[in-house]
C-alpha positions as CSV (number, residue, x, y, z in Angstrom):
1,X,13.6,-8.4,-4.2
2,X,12.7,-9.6,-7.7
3,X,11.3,-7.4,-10.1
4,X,8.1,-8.9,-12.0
5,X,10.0,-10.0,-15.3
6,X,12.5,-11.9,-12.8
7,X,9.5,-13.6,-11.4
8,X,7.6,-14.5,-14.6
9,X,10.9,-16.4,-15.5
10,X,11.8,-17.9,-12.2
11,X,8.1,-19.4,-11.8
12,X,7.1,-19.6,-16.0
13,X,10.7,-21.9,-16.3
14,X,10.2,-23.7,-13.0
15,X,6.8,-25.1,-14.3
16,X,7.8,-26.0,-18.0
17,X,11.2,-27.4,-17.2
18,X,8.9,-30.5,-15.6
19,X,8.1,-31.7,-19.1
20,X,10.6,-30.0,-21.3
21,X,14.4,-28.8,-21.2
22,X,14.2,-25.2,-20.5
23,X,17.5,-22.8,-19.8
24,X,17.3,-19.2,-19.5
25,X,19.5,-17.7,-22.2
26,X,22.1,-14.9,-22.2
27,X,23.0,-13.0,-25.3
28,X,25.9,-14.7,-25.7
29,X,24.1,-18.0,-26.0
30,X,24.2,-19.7,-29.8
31,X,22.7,-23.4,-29.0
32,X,20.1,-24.7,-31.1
33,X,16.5,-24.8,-29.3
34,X,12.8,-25.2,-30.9
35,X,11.5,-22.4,-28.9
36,X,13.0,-19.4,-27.9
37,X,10.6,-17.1,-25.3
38,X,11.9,-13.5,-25.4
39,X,10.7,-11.1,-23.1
40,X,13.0,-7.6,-23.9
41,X,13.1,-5.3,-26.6
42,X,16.1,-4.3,-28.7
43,X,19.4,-6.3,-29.2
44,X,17.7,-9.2,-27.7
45,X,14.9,-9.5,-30.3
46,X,16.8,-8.6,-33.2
47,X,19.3,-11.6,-32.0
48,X,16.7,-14.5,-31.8
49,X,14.6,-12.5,-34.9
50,X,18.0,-13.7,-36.9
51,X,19.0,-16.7,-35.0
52,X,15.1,-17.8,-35.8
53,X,16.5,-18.1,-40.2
54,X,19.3,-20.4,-39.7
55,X,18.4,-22.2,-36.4
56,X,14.2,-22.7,-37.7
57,X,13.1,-22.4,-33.9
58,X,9.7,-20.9,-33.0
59,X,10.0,-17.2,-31.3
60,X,7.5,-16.5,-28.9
61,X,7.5,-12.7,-27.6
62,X,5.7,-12.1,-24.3
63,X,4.5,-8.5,-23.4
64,X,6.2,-8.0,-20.5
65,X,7.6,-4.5,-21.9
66,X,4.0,-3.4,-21.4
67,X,2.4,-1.0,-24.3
68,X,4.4,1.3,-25.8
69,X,7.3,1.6,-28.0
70,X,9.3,-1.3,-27.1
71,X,6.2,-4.2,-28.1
72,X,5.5,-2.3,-30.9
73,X,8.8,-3.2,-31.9
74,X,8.9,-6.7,-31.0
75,X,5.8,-7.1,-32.9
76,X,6.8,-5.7,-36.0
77,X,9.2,-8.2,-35.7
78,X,6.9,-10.6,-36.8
79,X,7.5,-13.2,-34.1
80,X,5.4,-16.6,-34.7
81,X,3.2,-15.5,-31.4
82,X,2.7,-12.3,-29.5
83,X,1.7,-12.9,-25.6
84,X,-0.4,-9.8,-24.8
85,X,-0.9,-9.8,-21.0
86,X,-4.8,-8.5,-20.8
87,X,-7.6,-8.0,-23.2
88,X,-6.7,-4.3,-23.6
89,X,-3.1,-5.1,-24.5
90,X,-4.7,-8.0,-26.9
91,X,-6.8,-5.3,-28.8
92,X,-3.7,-2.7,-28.9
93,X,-2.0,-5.5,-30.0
94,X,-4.1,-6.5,-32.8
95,X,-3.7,-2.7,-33.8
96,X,0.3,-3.6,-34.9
97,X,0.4,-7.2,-35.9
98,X,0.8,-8.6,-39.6
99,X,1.8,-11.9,-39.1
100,X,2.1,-13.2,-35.6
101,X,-0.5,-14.7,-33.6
102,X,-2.0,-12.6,-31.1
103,X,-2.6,-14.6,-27.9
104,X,-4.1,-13.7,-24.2
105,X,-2.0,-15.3,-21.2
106,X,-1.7,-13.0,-18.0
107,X,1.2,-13.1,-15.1
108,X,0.1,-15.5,-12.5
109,X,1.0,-16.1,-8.7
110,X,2.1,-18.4,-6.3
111,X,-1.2,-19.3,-4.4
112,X,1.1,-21.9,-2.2
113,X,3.9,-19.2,-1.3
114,X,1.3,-15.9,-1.0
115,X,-1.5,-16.8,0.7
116,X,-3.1,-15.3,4.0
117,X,-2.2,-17.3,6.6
118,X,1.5,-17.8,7.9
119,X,4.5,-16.0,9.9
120,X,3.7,-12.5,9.6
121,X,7.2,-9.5,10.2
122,X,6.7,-6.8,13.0
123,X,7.5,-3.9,10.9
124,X,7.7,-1.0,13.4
125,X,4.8,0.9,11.6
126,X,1.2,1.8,13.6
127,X,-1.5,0.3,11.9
128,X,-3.4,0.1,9.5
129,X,-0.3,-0.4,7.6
130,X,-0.8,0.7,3.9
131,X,1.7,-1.5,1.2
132,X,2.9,-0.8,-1.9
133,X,5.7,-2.5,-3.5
134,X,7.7,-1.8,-6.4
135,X,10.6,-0.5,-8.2
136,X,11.7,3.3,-6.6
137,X,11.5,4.3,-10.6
138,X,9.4,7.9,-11.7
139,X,6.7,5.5,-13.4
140,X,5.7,3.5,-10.5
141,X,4.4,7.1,-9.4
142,X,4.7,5.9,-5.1
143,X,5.2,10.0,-4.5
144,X,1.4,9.9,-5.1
145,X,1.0,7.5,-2.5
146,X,2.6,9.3,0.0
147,X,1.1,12.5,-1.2
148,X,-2.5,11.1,-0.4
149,X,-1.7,9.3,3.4
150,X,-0.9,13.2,4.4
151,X,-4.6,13.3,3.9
152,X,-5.5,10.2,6.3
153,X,-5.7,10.7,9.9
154,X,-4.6,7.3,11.0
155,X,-1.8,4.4,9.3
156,X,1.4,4.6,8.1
157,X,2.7,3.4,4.7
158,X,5.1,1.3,3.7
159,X,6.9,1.4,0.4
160,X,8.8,-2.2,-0.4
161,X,11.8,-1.8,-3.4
162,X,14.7,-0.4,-4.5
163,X,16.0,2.0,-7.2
164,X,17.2,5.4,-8.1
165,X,14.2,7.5,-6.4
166,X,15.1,6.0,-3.4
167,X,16.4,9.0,-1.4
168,X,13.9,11.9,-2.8
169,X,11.1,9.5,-1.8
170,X,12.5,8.9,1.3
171,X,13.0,12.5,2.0
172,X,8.9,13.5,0.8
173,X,7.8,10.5,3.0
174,X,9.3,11.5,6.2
175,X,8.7,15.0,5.5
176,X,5.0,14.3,4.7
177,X,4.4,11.6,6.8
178,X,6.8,11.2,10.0
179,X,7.4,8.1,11.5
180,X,4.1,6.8,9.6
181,X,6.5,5.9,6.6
182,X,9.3,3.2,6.2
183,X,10.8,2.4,2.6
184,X,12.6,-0.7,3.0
185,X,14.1,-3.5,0.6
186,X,13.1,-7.4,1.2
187,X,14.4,-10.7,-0.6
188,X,11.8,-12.4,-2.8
189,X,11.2,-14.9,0.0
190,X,10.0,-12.3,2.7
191,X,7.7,-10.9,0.8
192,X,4.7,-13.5,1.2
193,X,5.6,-12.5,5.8
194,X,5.6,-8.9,4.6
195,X,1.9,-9.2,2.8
196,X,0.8,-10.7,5.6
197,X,1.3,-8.2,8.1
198,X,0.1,-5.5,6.2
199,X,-3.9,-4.2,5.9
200,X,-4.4,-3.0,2.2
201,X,-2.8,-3.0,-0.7
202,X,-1.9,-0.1,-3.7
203,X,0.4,0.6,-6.6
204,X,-0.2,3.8,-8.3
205,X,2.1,3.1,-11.5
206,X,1.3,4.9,-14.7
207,X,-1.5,3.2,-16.6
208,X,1.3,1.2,-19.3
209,X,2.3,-1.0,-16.6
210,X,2.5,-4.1,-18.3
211,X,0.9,-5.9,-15.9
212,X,2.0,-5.7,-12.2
213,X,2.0,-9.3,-10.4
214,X,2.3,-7.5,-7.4
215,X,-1.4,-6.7,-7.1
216,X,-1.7,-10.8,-7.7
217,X,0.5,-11.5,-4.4
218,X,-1.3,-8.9,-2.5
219,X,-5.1,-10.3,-3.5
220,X,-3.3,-14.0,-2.9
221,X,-2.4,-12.8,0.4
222,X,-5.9,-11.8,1.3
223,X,-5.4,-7.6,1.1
224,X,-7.5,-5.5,-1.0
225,X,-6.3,-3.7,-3.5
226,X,-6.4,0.5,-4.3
227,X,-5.7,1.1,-7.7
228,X,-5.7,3.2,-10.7
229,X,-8.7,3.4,-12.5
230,X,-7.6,1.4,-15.8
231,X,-8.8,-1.6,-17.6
232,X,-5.6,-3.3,-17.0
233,X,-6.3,-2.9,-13.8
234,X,-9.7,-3.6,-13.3
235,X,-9.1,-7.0,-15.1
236,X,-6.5,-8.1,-13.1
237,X,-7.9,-7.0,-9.4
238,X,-11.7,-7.8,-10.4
239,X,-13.8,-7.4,-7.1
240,X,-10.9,-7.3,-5.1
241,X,-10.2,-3.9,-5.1
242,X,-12.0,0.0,-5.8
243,X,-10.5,2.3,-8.5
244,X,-9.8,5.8,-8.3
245,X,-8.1,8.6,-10.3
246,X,-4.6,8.5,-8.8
247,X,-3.5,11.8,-9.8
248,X,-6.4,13.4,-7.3
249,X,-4.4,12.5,-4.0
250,X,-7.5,13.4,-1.3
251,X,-10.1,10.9,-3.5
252,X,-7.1,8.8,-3.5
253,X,-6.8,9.1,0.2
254,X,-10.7,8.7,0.3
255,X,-10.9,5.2,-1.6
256,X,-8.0,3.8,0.8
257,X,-10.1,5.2,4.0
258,X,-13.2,3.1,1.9
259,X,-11.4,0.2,2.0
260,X,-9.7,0.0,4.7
261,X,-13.4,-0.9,6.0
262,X,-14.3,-4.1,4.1
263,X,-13.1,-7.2,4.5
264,X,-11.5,-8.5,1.9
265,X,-10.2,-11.6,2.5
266,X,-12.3,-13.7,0.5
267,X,-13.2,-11.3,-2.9
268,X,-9.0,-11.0,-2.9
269,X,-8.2,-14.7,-2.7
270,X,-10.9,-16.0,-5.0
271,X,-9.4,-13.6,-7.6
272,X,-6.5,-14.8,-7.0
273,X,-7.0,-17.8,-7.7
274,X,-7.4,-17.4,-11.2
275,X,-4.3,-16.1,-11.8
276,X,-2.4,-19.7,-10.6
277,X,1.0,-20.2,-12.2
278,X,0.4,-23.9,-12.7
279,X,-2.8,-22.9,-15.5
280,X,-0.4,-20.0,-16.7
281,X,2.4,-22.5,-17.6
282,X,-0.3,-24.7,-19.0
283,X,-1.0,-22.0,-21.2
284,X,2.1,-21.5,-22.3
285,X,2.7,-25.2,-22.9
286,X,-0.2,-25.1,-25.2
287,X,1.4,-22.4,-27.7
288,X,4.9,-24.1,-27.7
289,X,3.5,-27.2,-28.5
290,X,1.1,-25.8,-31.6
């Protein structure tokens, strides 16, 4: 299952390469291009910082890396234009910058591939099933998640990723939850099915997620979202969601029993909708061209 930078890239790349010659670089690359898009800190942005002197190409920096450490860096860098994700991230931004150009362009989704109607998986669980997908890492935070179903009387929860917290989650979910948990991997292409057959959507990550295009495929999909109470957040889900502190796991558990009675389907998709790759890329296309 891709990871969100892995998606930006796939779908960004896919979009531009229809008017321009785009290749996605290694570090070992050393060809000659007008634009270079970096999304990673350290060795990577020192390399095209350098390569940017003799080679005279435009460096654009987007901030996947989220805030923190790592953009501060790439924008002390001084690249020709900083990509901030959200309007907070715009205004933290602004707090670092010298030289670049600031600009706002968020993550976007696939409204043809995630959308609400389609084949849909049988995934063993009793409904309502609760979803939340992401990397098993500490700052995607899902043992609050599991944490707050204890507190639910009904549905079962599904995590959906892969990394090194795999086993001590899997070990608090079933002893927490019984057979109301499953953590299980998907490829990229089953994830639009796996949306589709779940009820409600949440993501408790820590509040410097960068941006989290997750919560895009779950509104595209028609699910409502239960998320932490940030204005990341609250930008990206709009109306499509409720808020709630994430650390308190019985109001957590109370704002996913909230939701899990109102329909969503048509606040989640009209949100959505204006996250659409095809106007991201345009966005993009705009900057490179400048």
């Amino acid at each position: 299952m891709n990871r969100g930078a892995e998606v930006f890239v796939s779908e960004l790349s896919k979009r531009l390469s229809k008017k321009h010659e785009v290749k996605i670089l290694s570090d070992q690359d050393s060809e000659s291009y007008d634009v270079v898009i970096s999304m990673n800190g350290g060795m990577q942005v020192i390399k095209a910082s350098i390569g940017r002197i003799f080679k005279k190409y435009k460096l654009i920096i987007s901030g996947q890396a989220g805030i923190g450490r790592t953009s501060i860096f790439n924008i002390l860098v001084s690249p020709d234009v900083f990509v901030a994700l959200t309007d907070h991230m715009v205004k933290w931004a602004k707090r670092w910058v010298w030289k670049s150009k600031v600009v706002k362009i968020p993550n976007g989704v696939d409204l043809s591939q995630f959308k609400p109607d389609g084949d849909k998986l049988n995934l063993g669980l009793k409904k309502p099933i609760i979803l939340c997908v992401g990397a098993l890492t500490w700052y995607k935070h899902h043992e609050r998640i599991i944490e707050a179903m204890r507190f639910l009387d009904k549905g079962s929860l599904l995590i959906a990723g892969e990394g090194d917290q795999k086993k001590y989650l899997e070990e608090r979910g079933k002893k927490m939850l019984g057979d109301r948990f499953k953590i299980v991997s998907f490829k990229h292409e089953d994830m639009p099915k796996v949306y589709r057959s779940c009820d409600l959507f949440t993501l408790p990550s820590w509040d410097r997620e960068a941006f989290g295009i997750v919560y895009l495929e779950a509104l595209a999909s028609g699910l409502g979202v239960v998320a932490p109470d940030d204005p990341s957040r609250r930008e990206i889900i709009g109306e499509g969601g409720l808020y709630v502190d994430v650390n308190n796991t019985q109001k957590y558990a109370q704002m996913i029993n909230e939701a899990l009675k109102i329909d969503w389907l048509k606040k989640a998709r009209t949100q959505a909708q204006k996250f659409s790759w095809d106007k991201i890329a345009k966005d993009y296309e705009k900057i490179i061209l400048i």
